[in-house]
Rosetta silent file (secondary structure, phi, psi, omega in degrees, C-alpha in Angstrom):
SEQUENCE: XXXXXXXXXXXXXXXXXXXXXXXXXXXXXXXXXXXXXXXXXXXXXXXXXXXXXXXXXXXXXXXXXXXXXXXXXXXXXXXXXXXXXXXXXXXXXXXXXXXXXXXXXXXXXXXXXXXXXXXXXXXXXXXXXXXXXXXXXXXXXXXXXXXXXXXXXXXXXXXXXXXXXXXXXXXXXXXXXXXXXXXXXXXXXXXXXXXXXXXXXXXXXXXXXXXXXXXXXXXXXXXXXXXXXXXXXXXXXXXXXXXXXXXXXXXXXXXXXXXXXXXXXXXXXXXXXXXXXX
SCORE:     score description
SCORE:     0.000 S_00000001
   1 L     0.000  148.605 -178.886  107.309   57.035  110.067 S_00000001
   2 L   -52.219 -174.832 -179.941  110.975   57.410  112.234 S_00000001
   3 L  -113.614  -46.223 -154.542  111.983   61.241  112.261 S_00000001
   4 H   -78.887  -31.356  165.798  115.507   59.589  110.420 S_00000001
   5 H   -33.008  -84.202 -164.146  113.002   58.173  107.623 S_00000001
   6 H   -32.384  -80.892  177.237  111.111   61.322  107.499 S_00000001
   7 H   -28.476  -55.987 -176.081  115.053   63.145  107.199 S_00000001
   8 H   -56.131  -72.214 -170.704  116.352   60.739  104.535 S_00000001
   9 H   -46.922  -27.179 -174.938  113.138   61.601  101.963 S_00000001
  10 H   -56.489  -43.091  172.841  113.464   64.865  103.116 S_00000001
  11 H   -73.594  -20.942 -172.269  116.966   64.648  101.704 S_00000001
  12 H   -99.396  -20.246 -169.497  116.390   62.578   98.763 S_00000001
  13 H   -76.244  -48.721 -159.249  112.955   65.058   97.467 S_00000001
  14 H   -59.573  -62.456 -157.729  115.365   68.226   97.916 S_00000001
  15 L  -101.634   58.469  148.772  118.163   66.837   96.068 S_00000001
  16 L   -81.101  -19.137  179.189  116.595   65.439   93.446 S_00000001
  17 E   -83.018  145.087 -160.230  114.959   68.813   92.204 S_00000001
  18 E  -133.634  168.699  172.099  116.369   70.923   89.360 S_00000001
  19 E  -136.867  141.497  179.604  115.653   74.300   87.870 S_00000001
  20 E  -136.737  140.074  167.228  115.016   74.977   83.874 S_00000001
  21 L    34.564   38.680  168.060  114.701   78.475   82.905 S_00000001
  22 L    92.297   11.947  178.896  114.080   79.566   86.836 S_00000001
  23 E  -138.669  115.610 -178.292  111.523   76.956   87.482 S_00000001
  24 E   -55.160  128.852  176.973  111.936   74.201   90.173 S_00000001
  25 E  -164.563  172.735 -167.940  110.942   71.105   88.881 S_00000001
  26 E  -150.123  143.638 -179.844  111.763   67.432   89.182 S_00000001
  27 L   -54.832  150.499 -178.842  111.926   64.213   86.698 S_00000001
  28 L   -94.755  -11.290  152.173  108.884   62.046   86.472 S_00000001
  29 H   -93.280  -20.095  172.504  111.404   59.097   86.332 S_00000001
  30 H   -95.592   11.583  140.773  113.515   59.623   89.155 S_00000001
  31 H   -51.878  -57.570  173.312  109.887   60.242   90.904 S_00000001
  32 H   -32.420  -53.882 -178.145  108.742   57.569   90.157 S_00000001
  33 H   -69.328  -24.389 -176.414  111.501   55.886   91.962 S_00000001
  34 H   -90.541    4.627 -176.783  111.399   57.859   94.811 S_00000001
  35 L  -118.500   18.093  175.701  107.319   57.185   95.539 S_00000001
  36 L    77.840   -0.411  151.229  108.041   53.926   95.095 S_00000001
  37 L   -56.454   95.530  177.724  106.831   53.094   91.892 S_00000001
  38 L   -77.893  -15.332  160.324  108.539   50.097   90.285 S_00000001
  39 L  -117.095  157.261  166.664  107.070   50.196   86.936 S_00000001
  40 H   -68.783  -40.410  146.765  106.623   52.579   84.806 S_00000001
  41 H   -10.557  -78.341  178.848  103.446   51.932   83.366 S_00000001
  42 H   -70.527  -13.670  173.979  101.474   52.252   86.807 S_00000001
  43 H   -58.611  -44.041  163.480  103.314   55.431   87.463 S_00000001
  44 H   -34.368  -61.982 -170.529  101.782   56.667   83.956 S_00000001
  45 H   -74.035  -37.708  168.635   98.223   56.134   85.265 S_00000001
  46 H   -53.834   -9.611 -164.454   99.135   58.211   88.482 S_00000001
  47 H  -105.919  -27.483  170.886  100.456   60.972   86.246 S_00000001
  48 H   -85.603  -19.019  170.451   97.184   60.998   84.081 S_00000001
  49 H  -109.480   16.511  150.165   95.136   61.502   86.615 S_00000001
  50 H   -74.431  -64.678 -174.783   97.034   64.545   88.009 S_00000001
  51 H    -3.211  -77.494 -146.802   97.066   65.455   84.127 S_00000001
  52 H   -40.035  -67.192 -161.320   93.308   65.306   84.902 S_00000001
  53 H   -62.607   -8.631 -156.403   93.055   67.001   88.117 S_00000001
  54 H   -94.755  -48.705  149.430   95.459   69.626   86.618 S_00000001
  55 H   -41.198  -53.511 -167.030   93.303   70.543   83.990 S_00000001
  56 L   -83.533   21.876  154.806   89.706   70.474   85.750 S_00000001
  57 L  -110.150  -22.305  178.731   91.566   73.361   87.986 S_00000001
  58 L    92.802   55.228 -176.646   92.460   75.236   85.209 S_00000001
  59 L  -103.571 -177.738  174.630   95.959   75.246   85.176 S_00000001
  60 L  -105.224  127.353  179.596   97.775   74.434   81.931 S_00000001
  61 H   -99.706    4.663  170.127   99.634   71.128   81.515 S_00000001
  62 H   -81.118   -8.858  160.401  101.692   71.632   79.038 S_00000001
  63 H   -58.340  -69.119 -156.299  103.300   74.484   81.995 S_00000001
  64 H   -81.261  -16.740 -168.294  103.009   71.696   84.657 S_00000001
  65 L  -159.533   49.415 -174.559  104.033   68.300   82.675 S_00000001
  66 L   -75.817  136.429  156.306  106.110   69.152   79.727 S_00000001
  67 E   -38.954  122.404 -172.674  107.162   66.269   77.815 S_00000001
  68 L  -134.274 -165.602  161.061  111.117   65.805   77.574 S_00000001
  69 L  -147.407  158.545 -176.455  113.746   62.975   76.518 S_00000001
  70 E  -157.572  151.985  169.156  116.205   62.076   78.459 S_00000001
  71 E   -84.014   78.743 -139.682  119.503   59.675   78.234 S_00000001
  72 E   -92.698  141.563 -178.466  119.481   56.428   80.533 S_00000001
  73 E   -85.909  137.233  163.058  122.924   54.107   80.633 S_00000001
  74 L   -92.505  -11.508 -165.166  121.848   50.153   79.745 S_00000001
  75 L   108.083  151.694  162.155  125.279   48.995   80.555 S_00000001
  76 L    73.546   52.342  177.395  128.769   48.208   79.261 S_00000001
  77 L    97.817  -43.158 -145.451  128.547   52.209   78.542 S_00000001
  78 L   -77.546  168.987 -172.079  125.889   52.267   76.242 S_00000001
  79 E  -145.842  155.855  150.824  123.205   54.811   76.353 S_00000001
  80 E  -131.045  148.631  177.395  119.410   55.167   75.168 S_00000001
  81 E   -87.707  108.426 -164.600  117.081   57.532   74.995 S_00000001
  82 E   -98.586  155.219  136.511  113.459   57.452   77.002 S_00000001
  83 L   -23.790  123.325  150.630  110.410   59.130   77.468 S_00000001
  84 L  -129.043 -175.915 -173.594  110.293   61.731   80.534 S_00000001
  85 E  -151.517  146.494  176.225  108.318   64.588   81.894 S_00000001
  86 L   -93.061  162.758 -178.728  109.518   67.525   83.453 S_00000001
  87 L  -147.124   96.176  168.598  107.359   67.952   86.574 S_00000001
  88 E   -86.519  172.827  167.192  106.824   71.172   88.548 S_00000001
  89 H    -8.449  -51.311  169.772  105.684   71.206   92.372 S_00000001
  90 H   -97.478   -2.484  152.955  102.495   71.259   91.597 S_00000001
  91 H   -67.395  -31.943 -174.604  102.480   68.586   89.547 S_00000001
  92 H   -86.087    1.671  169.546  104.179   66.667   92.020 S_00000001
  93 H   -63.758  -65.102 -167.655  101.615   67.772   94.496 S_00000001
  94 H  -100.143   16.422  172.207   98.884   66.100   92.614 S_00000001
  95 H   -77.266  -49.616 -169.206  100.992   63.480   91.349 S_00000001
  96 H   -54.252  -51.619 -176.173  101.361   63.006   95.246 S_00000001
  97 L   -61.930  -25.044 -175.156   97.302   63.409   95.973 S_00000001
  98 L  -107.548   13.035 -170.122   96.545   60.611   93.358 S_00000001
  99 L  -126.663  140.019  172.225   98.969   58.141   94.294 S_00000001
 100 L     1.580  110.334  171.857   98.853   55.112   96.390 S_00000001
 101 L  -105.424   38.550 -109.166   98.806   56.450  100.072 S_00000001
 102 L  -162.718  -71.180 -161.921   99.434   52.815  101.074 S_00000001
 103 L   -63.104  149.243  159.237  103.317   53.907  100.377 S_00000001
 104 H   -92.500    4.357  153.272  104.963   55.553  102.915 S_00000001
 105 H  -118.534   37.181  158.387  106.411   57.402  100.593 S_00000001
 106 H   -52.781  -66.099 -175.815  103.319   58.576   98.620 S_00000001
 107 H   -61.328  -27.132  171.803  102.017   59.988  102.605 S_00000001
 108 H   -58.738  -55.791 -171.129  105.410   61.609  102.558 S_00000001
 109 H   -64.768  -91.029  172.511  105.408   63.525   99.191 S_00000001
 110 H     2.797  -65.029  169.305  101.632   64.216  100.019 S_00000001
 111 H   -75.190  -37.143 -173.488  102.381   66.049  103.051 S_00000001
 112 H   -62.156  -91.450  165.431  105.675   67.390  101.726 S_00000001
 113 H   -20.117  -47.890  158.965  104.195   68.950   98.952 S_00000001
 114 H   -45.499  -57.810 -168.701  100.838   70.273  100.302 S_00000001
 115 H   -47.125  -98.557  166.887  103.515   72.022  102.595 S_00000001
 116 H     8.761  -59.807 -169.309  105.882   73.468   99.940 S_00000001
 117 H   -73.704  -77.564 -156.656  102.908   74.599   97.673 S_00000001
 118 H   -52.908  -25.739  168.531  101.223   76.158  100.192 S_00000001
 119 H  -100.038    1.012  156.128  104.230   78.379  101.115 S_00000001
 120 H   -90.785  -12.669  177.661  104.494   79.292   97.655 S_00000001
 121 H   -68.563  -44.190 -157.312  100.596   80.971   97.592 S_00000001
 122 H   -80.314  -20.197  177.405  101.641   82.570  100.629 S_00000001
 123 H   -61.355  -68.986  166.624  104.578   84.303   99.341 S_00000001
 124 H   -18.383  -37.862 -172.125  102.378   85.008   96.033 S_00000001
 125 H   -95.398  -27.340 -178.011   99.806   86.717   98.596 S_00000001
 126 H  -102.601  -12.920  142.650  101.796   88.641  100.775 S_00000001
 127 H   -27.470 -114.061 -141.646  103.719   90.351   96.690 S_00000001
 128 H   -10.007  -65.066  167.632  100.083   90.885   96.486 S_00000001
 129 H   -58.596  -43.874 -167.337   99.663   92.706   99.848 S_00000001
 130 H   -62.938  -47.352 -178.985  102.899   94.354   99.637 S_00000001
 131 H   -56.035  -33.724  176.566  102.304   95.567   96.218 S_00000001
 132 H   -84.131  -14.098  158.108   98.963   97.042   97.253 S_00000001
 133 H   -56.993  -43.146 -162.965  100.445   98.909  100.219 S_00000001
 134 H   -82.726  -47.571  172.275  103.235  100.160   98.270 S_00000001
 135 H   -73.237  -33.964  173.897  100.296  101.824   95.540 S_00000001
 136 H   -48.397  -60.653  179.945   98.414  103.246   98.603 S_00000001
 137 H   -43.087  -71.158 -158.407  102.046  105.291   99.690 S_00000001
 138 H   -49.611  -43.354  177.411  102.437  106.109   96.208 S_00000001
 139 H   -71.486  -15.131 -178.589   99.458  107.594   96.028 S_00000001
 140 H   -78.796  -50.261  163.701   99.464  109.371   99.232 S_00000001
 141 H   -41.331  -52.231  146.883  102.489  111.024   97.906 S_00000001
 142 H   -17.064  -49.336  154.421  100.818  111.891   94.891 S_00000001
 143 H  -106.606   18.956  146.587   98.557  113.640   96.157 S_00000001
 144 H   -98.503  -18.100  161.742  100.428  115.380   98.634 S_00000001
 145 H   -85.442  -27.865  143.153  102.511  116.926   95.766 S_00000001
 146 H   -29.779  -85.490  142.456   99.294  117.429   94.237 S_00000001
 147 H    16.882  -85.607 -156.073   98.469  119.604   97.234 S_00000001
 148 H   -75.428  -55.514 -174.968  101.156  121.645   97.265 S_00000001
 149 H   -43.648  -39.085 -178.625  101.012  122.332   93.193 S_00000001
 150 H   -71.068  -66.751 -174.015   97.198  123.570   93.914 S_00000001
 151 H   -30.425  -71.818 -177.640   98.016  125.751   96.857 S_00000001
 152 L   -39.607  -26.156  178.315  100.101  127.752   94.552 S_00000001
 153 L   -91.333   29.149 -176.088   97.782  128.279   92.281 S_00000001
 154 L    81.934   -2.167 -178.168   94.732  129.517   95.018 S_00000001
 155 L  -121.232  106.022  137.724   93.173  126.163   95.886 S_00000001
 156 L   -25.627  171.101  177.480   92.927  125.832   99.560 S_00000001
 157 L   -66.968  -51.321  171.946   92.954  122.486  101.651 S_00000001
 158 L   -30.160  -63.533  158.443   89.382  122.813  101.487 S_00000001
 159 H   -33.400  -45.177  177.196   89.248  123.282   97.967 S_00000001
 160 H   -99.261   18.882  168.975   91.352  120.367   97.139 S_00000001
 161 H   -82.394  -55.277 -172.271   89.389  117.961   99.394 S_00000001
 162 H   -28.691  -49.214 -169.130   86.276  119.364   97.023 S_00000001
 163 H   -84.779  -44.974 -176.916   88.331  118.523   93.773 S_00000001
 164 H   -60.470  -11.723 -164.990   89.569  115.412   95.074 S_00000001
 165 H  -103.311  -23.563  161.450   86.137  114.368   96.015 S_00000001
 166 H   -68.922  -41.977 -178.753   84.654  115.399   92.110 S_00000001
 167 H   -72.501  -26.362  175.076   87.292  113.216   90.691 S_00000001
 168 H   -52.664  -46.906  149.123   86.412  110.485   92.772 S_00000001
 169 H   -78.295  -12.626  167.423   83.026  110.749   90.963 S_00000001
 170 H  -103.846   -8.552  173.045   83.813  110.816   88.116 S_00000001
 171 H   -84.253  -70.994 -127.740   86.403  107.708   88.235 S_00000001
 172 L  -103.176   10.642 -178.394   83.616  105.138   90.401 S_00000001
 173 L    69.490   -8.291  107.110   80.193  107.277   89.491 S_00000001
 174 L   -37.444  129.965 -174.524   79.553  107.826   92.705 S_00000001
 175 L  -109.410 -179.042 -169.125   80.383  110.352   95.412 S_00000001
 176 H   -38.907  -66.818  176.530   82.080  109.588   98.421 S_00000001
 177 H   -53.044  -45.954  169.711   79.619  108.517  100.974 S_00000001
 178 H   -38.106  -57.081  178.312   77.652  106.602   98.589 S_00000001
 179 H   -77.411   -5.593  172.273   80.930  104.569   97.828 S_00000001
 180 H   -87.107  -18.608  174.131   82.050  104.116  101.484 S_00000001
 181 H   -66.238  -33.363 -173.506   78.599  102.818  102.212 S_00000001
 182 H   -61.043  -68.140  165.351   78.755  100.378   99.040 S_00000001
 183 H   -10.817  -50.374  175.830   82.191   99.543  100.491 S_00000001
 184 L    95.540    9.741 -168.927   81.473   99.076  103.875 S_00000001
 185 L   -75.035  154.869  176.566   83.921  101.700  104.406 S_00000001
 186 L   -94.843  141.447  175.845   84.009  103.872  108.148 S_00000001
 187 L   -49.031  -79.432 -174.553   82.722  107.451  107.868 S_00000001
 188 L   -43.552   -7.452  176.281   85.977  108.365  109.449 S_00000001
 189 L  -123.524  156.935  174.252   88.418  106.624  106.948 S_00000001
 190 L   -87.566  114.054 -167.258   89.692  107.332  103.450 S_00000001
 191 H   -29.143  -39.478  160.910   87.940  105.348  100.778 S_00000001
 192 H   -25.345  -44.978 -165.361   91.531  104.616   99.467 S_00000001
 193 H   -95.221   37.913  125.601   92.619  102.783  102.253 S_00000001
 194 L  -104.536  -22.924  149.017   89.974   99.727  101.084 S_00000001
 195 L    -6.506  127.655  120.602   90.551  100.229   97.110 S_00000001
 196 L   -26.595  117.742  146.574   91.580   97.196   95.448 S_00000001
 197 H    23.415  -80.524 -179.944   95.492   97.942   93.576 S_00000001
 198 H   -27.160  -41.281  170.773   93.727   98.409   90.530 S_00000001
 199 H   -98.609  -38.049  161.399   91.532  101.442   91.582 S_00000001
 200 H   -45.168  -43.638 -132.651   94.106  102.841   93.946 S_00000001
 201 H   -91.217  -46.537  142.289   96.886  102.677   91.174 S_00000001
 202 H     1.404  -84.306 -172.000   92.937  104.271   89.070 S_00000001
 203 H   -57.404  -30.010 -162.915   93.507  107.586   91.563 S_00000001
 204 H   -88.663  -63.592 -141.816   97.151  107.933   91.409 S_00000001
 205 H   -58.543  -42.401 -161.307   97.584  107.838   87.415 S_00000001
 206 H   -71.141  -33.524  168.721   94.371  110.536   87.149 S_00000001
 207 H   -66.044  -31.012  170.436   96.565  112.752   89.774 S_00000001
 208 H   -48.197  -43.903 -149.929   99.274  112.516   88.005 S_00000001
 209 H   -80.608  -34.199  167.981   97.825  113.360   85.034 S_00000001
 210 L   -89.610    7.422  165.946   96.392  116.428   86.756 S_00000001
 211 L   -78.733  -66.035  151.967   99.259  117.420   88.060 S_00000001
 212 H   -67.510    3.048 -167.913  101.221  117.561   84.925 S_00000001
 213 H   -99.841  -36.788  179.623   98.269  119.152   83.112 S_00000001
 214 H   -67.638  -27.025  159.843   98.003  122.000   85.597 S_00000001
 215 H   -15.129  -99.555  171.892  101.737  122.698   84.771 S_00000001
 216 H   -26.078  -47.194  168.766  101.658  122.691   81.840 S_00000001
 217 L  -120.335   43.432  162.023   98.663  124.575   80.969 S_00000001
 218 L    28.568   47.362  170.261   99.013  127.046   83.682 S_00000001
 219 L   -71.874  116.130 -177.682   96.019  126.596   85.381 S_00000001
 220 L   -96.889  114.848  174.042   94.790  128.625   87.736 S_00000001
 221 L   109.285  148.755  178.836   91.678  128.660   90.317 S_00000001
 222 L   -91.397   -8.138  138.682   90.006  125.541   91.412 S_00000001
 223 H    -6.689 -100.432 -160.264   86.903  126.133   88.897 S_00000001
 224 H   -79.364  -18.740  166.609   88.971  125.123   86.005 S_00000001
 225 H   -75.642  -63.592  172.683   91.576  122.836   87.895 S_00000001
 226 H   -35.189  -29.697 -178.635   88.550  120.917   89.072 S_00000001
 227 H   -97.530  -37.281  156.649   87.135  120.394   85.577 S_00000001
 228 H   -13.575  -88.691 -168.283   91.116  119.368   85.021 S_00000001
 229 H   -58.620  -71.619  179.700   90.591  116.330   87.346 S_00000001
 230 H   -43.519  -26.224 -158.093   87.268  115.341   86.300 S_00000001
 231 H  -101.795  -37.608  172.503   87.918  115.216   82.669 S_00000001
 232 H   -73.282  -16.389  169.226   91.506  112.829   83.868 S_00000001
 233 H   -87.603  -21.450 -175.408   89.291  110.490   86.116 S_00000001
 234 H   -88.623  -29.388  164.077   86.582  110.022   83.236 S_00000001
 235 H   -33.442  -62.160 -176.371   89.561  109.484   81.144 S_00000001
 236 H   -76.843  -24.574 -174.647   91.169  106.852   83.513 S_00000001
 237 H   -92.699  -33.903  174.187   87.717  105.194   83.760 S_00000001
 238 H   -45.501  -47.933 -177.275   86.963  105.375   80.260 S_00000001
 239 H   -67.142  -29.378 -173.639   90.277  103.202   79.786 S_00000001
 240 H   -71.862  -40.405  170.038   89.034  100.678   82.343 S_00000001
 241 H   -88.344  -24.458  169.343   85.632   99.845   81.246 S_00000001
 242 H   -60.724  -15.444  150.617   86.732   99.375   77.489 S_00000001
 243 L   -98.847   23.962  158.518   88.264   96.485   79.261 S_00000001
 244 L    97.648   12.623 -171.759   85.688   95.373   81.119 S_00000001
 245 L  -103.279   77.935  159.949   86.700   96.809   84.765 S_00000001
 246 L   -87.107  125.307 -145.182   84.200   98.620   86.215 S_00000001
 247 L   -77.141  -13.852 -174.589   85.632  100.444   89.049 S_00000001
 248 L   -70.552  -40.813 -158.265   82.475  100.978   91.215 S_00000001
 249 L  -100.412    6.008  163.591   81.637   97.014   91.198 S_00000001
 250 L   -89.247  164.818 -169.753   84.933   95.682   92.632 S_00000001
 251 L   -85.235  144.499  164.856   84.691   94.355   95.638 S_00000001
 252 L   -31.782   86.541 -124.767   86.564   95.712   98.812 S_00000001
 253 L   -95.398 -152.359  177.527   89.946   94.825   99.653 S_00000001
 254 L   -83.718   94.532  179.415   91.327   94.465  103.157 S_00000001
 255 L     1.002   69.907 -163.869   92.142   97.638  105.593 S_00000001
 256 H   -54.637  -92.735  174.599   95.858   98.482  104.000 S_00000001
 257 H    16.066  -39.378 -140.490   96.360   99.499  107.673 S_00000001
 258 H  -120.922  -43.518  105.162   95.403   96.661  108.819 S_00000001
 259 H    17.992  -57.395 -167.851   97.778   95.101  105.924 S_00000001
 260 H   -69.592  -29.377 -163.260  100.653   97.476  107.381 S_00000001
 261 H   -98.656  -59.003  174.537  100.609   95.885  110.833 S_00000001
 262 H   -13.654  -83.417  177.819  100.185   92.284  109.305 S_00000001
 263 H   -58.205  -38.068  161.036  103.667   92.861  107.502 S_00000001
 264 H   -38.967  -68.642 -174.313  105.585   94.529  110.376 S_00000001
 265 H   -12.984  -53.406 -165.954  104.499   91.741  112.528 S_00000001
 266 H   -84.295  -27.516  175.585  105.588   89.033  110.119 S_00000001
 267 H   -77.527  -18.328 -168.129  109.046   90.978  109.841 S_00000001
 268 H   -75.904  -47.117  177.911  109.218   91.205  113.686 S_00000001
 269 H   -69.012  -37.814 -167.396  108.875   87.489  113.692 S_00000001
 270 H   -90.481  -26.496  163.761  111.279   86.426  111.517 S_00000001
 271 H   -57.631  -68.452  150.283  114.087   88.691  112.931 S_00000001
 272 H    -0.027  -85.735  172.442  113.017   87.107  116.168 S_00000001
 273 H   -54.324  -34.428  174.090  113.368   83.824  114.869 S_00000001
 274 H   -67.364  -51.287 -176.132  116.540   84.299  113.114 S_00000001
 275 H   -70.807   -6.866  173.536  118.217   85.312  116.258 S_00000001
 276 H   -63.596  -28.219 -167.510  117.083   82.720  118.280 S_00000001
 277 H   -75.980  -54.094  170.787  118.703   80.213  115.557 S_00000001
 278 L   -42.841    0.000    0.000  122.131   81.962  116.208 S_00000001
């Protein structure tokens, strides 16, 4: 295909797309037209067997291919009302994968879509990262105000690695070298920084929860602070396996370090790239 081909669909896909209730989506009749379908009919059987594919991934299709009506002019004014479908992205992605690649613009939408979708997972993935960086801080705070709350009360650094390192067993059943080995974790790093969200976010709630408890009940010594924390990590794990989360048996995420540099990078680049564009 030309690059001014390529430009025109490029121009005719964008403004053809709409948004209902914050979600980009596009008609399944003026698709039709724009892949090159002249009847409707054969358009149908491309649309049932995304239906298909849309299902055996286990998406929902009443999400992906809601049913509408819509208002068409016949002439001299007049108006009727047809059958449509609402279509989002990834419908038209696998509208696009099941349709005639014979058109060129079937190979268009195909790539155009594949594209599109794919930079919506990655945005979905690096929320994902960001959010689990962002519980890693929080918790590091957490337990640096932790810390401080213990010192007053007589518990040393020492002391409050010890209680941090009881609670730890008592959220994943395990004590710390046992879980950095399960982990895969280095002797030399904090078990934390390979946590999953879920088990970080685990650690922070039971510090809180000892934090405000030592307050409160004017706890003193790490002997009974220490039984504090254990009894709020069996607590926090108690809530987790009555849903079926067992905290020991997730799997290992990804260095948050290693996470930290990722996202600088990627911000480094795109400042970069924006000024080059001025």
């Amino acid at each position: 295909m030309k690059s001014e081909e390529i430009k025109a669909l490029f121009t005719q896909f964008e403004s053809a797309a709409s948004e209902l209730e914050g979600v980009e989506c596009w008609s399944a009749r003026e698709l039709q037209d724009l892949l090159g379908y002249s009847k409707w009919e054969n358009f149908e059987k491309v649309i049932q067997k995304a239906k298909d594919a849309c299902r055996n991934a286990g998406e929902e299709i009443e999400y992906h291919f809601p049913d509408v009506r819509k208002m068409v002019k016949i002439g001299s004014g007049a108006e009727k009302e047809i059958d449509d479908i609402l279509l989002t992205r990834y419908a038209c992605y696998l509208i696009a994968q099941n349709g005639d690649s014979r058109k060129q613009e079937i190979a268009f939408a195909q790539n155009y879509f594949a594209i599109q979708t794919r930079r919506a997972e990655l945005v979905e993935e690096r929320l994902l990262e960001f959010e689990r960086i962002k519980a890693r801080e929080k918790l590091s705070q957490t337990e640096k105000q932790l810390s401080g709350i213990l010192y007053e009360r007589g518990v040393d650094n020492q002391g409050f690695a010890i209680i941090r390192s009881k609670g730890d067993q008592a959220l994943f059943r395990l004590n710390t070298q046992m879980l950095k080995r399960k982990m895969g974790v280095p002797d030399s790093r904090p078990v934390a920084d390979f946590l999953p969200t879920i088990s970080i976010k685990a650690k922070d709630l039971a510090a809180e929860m000892t934090g405000l408890n030592v307050q409160s009940k004017d706890l003193k010594g790490q002997s009974k602070i220490e039984k504090e924390h254990i009894d709020n990590n069996l607590a926090v794990r108690d809530m987790l396996t009555k849903r079926g989360i067992v905290p020991e048996n997730l799997p290992a995420a990804e260095d948050v370090k290693k996470l930290q540099r990722k996202l600088k990078g990627d911000e480094k680049k795109v400042l970069k790239d924006t000024k080059k564009k001025k």
